[in-house]
Biopython code that builds the backbone (N, CA, C, O; Angstrom):
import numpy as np
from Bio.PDB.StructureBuilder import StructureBuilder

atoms = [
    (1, "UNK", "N", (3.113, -11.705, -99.036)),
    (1, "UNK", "CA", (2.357, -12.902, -98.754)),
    (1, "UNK", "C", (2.741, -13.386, -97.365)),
    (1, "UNK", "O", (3.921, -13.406, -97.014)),
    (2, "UNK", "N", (1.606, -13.830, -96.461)),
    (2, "UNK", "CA", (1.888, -13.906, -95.414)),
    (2, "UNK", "C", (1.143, -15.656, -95.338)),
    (2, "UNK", "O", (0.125, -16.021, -95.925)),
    (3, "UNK", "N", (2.030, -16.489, -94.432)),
    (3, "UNK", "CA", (1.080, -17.966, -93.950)),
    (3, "UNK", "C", (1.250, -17.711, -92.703)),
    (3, "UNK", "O", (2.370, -17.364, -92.329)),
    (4, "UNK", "N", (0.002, -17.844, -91.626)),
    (4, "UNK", "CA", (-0.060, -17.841, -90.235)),
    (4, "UNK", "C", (-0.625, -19.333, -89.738)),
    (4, "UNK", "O", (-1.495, -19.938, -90.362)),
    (5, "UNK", "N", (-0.069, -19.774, -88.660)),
    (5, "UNK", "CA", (-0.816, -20.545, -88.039)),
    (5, "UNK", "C", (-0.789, -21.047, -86.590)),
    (5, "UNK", "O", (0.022, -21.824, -86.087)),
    (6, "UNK", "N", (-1.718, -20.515, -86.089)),
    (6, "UNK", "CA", (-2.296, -20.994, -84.403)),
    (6, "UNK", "C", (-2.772, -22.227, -84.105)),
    (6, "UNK", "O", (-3.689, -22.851, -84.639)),
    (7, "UNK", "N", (-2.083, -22.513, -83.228)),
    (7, "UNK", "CA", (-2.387, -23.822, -82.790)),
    (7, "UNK", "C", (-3.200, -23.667, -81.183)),
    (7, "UNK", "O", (-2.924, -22.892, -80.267)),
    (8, "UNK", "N", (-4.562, -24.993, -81.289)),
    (8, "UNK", "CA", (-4.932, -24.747, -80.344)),
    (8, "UNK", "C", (-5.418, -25.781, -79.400)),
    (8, "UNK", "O", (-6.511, -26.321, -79.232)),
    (9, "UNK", "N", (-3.915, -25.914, -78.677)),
    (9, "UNK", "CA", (-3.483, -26.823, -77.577)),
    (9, "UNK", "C", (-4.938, -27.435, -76.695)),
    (9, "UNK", "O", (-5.897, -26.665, -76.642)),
    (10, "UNK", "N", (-5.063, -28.846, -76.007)),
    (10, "UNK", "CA", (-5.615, -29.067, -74.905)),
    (10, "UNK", "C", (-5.144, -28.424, -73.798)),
    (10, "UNK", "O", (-3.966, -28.336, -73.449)),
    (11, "UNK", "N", (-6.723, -27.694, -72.919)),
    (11, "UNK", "CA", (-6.396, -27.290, -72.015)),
    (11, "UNK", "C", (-5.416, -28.020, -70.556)),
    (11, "UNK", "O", (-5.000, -27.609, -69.473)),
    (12, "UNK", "N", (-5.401, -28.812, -71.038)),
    (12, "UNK", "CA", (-4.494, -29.885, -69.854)),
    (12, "UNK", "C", (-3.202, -29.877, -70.081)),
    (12, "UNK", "O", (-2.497, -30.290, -69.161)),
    (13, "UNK", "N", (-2.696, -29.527, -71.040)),
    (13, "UNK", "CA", (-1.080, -29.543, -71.314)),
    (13, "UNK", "C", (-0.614, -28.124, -70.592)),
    (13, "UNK", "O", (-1.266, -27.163, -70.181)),
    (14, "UNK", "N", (0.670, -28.393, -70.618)),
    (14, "UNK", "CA", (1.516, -27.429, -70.352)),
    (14, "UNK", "C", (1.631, -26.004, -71.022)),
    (14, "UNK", "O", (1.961, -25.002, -70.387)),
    (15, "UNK", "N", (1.260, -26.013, -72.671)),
    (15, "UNK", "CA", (1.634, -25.400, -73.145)),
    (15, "UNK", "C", (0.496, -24.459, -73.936)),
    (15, "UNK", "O", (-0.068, -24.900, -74.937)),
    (16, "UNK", "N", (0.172, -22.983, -73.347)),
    (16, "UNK", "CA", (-1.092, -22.285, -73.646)),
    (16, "UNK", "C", (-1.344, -21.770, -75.273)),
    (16, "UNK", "O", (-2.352, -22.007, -75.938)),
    (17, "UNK", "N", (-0.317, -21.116, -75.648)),
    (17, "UNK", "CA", (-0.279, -21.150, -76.928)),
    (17, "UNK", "C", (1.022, -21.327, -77.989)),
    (17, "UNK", "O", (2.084, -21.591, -77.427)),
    (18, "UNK", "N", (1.055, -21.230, -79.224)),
    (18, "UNK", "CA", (2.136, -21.244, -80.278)),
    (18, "UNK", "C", (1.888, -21.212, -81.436)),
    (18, "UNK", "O", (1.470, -22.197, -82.044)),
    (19, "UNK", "N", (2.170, -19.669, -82.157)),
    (19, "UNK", "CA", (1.821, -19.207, -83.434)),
    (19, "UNK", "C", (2.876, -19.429, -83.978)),
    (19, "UNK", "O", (3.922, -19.568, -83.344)),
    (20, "UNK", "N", (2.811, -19.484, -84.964)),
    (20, "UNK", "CA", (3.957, -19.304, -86.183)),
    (20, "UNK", "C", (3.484, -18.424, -87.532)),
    (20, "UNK", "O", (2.510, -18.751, -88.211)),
    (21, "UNK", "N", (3.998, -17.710, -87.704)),
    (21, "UNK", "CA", (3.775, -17.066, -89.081)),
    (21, "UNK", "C", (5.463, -16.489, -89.829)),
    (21, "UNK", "O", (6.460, -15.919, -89.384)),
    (22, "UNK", "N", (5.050, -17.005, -91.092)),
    (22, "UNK", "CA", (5.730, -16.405, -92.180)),
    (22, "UNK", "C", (5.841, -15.855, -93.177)),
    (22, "UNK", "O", (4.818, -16.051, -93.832)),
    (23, "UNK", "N", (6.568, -15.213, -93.728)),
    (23, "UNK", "CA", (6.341, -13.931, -94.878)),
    (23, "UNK", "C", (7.313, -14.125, -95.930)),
    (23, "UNK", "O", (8.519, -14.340, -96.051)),
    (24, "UNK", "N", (6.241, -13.952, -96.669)),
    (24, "UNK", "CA", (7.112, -14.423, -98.429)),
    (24, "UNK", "C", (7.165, -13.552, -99.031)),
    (24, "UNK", "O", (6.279, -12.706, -99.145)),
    (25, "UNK", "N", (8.803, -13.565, -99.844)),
    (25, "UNK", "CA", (8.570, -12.493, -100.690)),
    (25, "UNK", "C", (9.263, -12.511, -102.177)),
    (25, "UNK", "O", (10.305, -13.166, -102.183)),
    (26, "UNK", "N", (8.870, -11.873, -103.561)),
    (26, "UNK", "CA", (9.673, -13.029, -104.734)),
    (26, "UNK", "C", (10.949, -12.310, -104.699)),
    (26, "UNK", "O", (11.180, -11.122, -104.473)),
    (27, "UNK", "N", (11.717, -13.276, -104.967)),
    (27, "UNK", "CA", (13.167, -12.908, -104.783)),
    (27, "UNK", "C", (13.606, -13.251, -106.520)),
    (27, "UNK", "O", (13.188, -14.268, -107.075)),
    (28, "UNK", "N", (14.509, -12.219, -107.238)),
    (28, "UNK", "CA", (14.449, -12.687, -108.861)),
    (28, "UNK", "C", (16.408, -12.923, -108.137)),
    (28, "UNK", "O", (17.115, -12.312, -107.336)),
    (29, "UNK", "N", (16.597, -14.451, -109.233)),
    (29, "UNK", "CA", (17.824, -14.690, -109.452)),
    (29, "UNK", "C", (18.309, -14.919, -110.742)),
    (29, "UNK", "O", (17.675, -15.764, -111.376)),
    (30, "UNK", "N", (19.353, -14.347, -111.359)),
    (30, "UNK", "CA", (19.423, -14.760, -112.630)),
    (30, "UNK", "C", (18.183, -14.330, -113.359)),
    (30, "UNK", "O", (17.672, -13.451, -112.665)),
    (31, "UNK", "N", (17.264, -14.597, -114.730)),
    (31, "UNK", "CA", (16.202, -14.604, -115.244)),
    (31, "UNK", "C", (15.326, -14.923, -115.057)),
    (31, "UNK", "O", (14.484, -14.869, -115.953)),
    (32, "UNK", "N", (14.918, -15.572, -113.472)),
    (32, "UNK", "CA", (13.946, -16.635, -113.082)),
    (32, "UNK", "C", (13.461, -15.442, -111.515)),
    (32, "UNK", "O", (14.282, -14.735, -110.930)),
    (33, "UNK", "N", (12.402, -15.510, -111.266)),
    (33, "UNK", "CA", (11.996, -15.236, -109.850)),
    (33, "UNK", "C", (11.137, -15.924, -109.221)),
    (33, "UNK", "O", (10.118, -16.389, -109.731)),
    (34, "UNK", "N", (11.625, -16.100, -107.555)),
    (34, "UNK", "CA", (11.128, -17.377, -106.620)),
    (34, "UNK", "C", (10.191, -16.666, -105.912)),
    (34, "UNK", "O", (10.339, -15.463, -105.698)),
    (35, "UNK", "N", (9.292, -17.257, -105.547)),
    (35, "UNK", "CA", (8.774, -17.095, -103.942)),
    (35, "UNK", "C", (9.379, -18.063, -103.020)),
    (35, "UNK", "O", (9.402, -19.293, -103.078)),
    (36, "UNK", "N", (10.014, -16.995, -101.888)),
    (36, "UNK", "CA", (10.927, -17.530, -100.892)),
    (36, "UNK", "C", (10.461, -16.671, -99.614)),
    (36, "UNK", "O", (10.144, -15.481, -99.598)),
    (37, "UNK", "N", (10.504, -17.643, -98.484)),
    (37, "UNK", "CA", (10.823, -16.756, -97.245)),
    (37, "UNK", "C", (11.422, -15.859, -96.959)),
    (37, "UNK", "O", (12.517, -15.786, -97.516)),
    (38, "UNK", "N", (11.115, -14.917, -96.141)),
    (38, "UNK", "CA", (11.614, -13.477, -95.971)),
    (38, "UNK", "C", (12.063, -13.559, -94.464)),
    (38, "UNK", "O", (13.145, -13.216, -93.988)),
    (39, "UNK", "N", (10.874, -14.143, -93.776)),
    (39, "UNK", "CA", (10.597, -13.549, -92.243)),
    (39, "UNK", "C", (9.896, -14.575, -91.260)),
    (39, "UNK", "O", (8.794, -15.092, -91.441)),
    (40, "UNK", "N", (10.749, -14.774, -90.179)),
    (40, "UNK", "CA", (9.761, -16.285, -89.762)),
    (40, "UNK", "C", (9.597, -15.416, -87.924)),
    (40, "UNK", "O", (10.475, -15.064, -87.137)),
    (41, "UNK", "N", (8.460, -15.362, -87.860)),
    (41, "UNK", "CA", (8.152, -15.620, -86.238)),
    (41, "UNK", "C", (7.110, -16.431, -85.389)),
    (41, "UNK", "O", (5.912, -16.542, -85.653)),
    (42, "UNK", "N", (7.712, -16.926, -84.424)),
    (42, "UNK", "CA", (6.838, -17.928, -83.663)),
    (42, "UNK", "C", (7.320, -17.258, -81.970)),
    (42, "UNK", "O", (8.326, -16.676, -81.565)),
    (43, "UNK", "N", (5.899, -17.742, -81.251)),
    (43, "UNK", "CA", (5.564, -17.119, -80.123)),
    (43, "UNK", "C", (5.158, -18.912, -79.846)),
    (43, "UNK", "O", (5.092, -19.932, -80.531)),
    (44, "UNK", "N", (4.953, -18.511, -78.396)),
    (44, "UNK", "CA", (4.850, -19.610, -77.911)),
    (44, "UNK", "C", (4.672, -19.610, -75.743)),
    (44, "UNK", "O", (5.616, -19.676, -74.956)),
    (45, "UNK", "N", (3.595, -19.541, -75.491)),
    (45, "UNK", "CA", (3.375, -19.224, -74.128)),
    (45, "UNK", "C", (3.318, -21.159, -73.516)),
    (45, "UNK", "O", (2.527, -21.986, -73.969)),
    (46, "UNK", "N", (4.276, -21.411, -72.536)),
    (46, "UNK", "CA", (4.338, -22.849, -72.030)),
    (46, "UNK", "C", (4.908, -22.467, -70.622)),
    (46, "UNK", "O", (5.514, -21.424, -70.379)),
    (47, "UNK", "N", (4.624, -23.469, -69.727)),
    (47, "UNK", "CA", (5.482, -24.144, -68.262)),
    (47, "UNK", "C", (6.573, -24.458, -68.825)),
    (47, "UNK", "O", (6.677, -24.604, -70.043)),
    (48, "UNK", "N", (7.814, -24.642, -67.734)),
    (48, "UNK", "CA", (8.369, -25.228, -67.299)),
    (48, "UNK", "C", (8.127, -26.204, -65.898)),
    (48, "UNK", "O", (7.479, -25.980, -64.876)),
    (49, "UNK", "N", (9.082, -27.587, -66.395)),
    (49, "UNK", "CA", (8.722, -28.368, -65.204)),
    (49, "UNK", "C", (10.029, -27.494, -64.104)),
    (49, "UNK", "O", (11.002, -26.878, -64.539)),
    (50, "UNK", "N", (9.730, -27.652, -62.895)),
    (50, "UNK", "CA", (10.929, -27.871, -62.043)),
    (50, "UNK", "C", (11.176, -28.890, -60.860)),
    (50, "UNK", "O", (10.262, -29.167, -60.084)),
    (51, "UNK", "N", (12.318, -29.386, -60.757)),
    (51, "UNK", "CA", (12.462, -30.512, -60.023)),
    (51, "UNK", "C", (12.820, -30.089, -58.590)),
    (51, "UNK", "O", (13.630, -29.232, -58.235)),
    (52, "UNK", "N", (12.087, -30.832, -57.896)),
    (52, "UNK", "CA", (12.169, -30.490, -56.489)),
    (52, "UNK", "C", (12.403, -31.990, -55.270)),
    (52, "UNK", "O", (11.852, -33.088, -55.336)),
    (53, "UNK", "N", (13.433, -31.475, -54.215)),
    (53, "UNK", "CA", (14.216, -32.554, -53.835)),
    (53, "UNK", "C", (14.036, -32.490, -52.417)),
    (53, "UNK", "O", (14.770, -31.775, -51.736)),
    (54, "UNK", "N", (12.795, -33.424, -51.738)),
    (54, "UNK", "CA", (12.702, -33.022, -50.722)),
    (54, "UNK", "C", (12.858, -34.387, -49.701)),
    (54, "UNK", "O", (12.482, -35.394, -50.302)),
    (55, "UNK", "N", (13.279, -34.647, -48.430)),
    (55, "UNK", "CA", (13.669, -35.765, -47.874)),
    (55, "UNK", "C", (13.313, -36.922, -48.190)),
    (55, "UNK", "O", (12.428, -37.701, -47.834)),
    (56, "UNK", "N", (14.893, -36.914, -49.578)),
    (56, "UNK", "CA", (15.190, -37.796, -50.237)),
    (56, "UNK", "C", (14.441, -38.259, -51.047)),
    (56, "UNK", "O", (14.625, -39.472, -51.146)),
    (57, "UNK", "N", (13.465, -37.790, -51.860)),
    (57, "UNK", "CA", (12.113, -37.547, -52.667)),
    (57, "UNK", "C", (12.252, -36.537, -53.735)),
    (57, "UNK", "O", (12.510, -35.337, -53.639)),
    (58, "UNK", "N", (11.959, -37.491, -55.088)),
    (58, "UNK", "CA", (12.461, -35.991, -56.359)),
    (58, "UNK", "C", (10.725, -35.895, -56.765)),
    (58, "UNK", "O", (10.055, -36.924, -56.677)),
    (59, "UNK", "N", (10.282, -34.995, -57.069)),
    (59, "UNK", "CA", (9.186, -34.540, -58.018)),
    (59, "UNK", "C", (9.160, -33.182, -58.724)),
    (59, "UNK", "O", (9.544, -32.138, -58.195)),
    (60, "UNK", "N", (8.751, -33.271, -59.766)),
    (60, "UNK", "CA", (8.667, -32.419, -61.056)),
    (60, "UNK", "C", (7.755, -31.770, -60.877)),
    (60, "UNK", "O", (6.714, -32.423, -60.804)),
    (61, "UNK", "N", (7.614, -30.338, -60.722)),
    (61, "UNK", "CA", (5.816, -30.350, -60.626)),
    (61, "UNK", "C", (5.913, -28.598, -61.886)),
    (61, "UNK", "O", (6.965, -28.226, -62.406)),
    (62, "UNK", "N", (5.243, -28.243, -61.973)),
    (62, "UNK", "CA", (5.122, -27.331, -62.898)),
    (62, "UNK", "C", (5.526, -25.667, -62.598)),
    (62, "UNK", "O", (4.777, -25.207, -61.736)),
    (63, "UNK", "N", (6.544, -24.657, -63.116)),
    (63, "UNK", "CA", (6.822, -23.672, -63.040)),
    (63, "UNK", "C", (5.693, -22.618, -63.423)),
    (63, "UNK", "O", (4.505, -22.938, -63.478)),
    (64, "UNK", "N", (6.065, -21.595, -63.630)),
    (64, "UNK", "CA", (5.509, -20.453, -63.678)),
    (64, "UNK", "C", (5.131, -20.370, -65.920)),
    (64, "UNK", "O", (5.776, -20.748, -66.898)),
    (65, "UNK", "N", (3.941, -19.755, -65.746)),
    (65, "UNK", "CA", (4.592, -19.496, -67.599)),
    (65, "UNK", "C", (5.506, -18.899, -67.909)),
    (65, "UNK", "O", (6.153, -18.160, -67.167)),
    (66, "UNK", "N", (5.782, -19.190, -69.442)),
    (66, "UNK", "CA", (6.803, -18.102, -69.756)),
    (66, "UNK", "C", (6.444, -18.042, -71.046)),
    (66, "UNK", "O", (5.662, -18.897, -71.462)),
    (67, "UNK", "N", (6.925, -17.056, -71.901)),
    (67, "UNK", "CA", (6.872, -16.431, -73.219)),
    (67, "UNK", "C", (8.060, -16.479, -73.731)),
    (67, "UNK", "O", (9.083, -16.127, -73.144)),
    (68, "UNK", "N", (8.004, -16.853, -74.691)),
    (68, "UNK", "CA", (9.146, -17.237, -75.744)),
    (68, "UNK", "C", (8.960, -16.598, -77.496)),
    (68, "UNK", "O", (7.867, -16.534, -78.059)),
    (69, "UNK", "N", (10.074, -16.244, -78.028)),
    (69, "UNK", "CA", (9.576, -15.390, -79.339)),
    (69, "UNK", "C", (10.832, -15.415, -80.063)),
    (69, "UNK", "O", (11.873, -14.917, -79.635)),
    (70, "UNK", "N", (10.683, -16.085, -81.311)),
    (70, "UNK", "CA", (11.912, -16.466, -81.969)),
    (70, "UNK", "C", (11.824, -16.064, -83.232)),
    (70, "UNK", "O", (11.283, -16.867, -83.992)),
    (71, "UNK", "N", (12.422, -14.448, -83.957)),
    (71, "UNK", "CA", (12.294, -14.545, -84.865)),
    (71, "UNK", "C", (13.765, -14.804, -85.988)),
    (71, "UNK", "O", (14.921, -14.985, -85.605)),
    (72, "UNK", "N", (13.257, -14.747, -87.489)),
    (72, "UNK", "CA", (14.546, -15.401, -88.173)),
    (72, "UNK", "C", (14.340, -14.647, -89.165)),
    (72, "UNK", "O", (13.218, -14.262, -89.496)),
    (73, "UNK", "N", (15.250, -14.395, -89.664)),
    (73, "UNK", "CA", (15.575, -13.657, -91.488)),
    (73, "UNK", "C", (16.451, -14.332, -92.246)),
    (73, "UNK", "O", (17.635, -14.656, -92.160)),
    (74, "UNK", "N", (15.440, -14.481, -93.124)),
    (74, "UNK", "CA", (15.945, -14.955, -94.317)),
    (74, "UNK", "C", (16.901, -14.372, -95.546)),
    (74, "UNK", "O", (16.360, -13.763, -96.470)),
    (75, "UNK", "N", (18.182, -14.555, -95.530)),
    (75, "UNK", "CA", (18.368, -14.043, -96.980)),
    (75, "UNK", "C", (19.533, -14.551, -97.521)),
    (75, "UNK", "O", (19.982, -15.623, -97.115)),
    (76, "UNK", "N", (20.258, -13.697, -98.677)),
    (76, "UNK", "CA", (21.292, -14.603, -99.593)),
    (76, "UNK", "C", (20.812, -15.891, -99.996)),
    (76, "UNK", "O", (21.327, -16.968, -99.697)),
    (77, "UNK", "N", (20.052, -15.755, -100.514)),
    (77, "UNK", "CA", (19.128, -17.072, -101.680)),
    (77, "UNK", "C", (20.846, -17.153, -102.289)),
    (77, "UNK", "O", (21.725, -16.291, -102.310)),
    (78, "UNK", "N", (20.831, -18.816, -102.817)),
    (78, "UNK", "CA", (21.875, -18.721, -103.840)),
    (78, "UNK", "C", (20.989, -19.713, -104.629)),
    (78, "UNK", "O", (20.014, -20.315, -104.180)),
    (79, "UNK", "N", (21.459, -19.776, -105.794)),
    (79, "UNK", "CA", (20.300, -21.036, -107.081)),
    (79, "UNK", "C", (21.677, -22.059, -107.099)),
    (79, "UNK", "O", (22.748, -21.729, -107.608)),
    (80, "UNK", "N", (21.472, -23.066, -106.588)),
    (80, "UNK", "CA", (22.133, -24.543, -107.550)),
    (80, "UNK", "C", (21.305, -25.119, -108.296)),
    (80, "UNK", "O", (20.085, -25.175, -108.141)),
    (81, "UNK", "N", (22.047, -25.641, -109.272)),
    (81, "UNK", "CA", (21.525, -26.184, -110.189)),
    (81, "UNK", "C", (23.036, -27.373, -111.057)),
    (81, "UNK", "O", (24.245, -27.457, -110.844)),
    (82, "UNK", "N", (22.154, -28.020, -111.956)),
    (82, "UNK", "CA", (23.399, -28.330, -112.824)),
    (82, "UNK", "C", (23.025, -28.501, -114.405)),
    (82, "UNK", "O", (21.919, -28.228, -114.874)),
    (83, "UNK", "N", (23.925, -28.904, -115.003)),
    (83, "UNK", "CA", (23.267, -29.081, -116.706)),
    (83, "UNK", "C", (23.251, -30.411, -117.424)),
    (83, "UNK", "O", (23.923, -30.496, -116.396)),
    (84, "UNK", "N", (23.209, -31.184, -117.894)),
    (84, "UNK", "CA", (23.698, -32.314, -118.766)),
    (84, "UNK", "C", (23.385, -32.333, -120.396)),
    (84, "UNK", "O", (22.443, -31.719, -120.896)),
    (85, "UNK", "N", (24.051, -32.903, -120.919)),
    (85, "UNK", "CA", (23.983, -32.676, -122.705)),
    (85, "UNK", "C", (24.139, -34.786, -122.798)),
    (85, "UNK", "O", (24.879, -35.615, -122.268)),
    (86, "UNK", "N", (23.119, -34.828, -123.654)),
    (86, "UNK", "CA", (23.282, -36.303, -124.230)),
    (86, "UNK", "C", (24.188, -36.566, -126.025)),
    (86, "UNK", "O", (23.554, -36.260, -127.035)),
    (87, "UNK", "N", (25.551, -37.102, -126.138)),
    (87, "UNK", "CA", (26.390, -37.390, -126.408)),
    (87, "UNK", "C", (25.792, -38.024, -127.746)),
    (87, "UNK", "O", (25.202, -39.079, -127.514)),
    (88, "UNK", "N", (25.795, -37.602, -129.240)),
    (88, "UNK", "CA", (25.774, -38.770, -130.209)),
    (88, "UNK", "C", (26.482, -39.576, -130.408)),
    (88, "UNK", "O", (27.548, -39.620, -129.794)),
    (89, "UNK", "N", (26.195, -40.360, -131.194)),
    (89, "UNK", "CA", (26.842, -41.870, -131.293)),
    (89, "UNK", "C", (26.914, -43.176, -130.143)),
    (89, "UNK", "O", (27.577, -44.211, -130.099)),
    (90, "UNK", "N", (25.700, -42.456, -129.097)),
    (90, "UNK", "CA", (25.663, -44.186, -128.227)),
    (90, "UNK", "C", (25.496, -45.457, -128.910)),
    (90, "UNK", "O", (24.926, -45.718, -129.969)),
    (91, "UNK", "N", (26.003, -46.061, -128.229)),
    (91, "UNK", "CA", (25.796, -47.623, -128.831)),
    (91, "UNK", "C", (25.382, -48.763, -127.551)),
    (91, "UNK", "O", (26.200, -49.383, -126.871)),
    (92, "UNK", "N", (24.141, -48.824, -127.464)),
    (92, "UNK", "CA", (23.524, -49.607, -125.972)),
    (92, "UNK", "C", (24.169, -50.812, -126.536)),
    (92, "UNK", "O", (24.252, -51.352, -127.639)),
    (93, "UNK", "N", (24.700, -51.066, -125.030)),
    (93, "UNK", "CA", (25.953, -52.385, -124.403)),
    (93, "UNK", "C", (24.479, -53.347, -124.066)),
    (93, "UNK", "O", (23.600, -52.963, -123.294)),
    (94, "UNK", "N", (24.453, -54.445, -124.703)),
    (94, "UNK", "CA", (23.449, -55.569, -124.274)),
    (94, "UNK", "C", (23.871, -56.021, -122.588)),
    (94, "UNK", "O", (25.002, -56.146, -122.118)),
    (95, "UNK", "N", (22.661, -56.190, -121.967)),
    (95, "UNK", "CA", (22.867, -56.785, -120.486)),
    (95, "UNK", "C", (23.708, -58.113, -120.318)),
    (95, "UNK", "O", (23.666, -58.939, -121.230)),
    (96, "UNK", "N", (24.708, -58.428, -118.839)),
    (96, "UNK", "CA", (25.321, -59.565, -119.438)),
    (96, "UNK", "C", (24.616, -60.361, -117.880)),
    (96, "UNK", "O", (24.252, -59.744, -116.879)),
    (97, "UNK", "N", (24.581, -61.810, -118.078)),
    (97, "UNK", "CA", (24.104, -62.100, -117.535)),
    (97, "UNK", "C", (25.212, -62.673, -116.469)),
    (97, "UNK", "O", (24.843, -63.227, -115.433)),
]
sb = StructureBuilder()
sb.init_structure("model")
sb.init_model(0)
sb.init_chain("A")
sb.init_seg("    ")
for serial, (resi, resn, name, xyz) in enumerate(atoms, 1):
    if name == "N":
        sb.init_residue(resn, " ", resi, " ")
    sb.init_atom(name, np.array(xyz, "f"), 0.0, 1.0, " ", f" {name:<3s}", serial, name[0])
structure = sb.get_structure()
């Protein structure tokens, strides 16, 4: 199982594109099996600003593109959890004022 998604920036920004997609896959723990992430990648084409310092004058003005690509793996799922058991013989304590 795969979720993708493109985003699609104003042409006036800095930043041309940035996908993300991820990949699922069921992972069994104990008697139970999950759908969990497997696989994450995102791309991402943007400027950088760069600052420029010229007699005695700062301005920012825009770099070159660049490409960026970050992927991630997922794994070692662990399950927490906890248990509770309700106790016979309560005896509800009236509210005190």
């Amino acid at each position: 199982m795969r979720l993708t998604v493109q985003a699609d920036p104003a042409w006036r920004l800095p930043l041309r594109r940035s996908d993300v997609m991820v990949e699922y896959e069921p992972i069994t723990r104990g008697a139970r099996t999950f759908i969990c992430p497997a696989r994450s990648v995102s791309l991402s084409r943007q400027r950088r600003t760069i600052a420029l310092a010229e007699w005695g004058e700062a301005l920012r003005v825009y770099g070159p593109f660049e490409t960026l690509l970050s992927e991630t793996r997922f794994e070692k799922y662990r399950i927490f959890g906890s248990t509770s058991r309700i106790l016979p013989g309560f005896t509800e304590v009236p509210e005190s004022k």
